[in-house]
C-alpha positions in Angstrom: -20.4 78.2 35.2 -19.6 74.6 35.8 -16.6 74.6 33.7 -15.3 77.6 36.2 -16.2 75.2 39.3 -14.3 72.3 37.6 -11.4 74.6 37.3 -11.3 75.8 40.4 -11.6 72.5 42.0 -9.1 71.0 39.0 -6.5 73.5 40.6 -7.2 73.2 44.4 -6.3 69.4 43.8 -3.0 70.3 41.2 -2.1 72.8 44.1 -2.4 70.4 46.5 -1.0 67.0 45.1 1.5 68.5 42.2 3.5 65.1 42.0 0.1 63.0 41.2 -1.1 65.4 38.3 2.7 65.0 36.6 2.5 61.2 37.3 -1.2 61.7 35.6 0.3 63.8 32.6 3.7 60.7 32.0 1.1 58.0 31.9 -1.2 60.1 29.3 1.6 60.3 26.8 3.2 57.2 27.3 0.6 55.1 27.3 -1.4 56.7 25.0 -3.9 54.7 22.3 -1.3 55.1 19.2 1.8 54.2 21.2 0.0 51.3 22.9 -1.3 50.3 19.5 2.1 50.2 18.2 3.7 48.2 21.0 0.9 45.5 20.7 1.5 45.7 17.1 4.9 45.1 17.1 4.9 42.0 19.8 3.3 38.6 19.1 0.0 38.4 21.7 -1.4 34.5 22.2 -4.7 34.0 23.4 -5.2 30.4 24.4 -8.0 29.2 26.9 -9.1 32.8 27.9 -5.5 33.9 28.9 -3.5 36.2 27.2 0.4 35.6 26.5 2.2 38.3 25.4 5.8 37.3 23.5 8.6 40.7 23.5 10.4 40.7 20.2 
């Protein structure tokens, strides 16, 4: 029953914003836990009096 209202209401808002669900969906999979893990893996990060520096290889 609830999962049927969520649905409903999931696709009221999909019908009526279309471009904010896709812009939704991009960020998902491009800034998604393994890729982001990667990326921070693969440039140096400083952390020096409670700021955060990060250095692109």
């Amino acid at each position: 029953m609830a999962t049927e209202l969520f649905s409903t209401v999931l696709q009221k808002f999909i019908n009526k914003s279309p471009i904010t669900v896709m812009i939704q969906g991009l960020l998902e999979q491009l800034l998604n836990a393994e890729k982001l893990d990667q990326w921070f893996n693969k440039n140096r990060i400083i952390k020096d009096n409670g700021h955060t520096l990060i250095i692109f290889n």
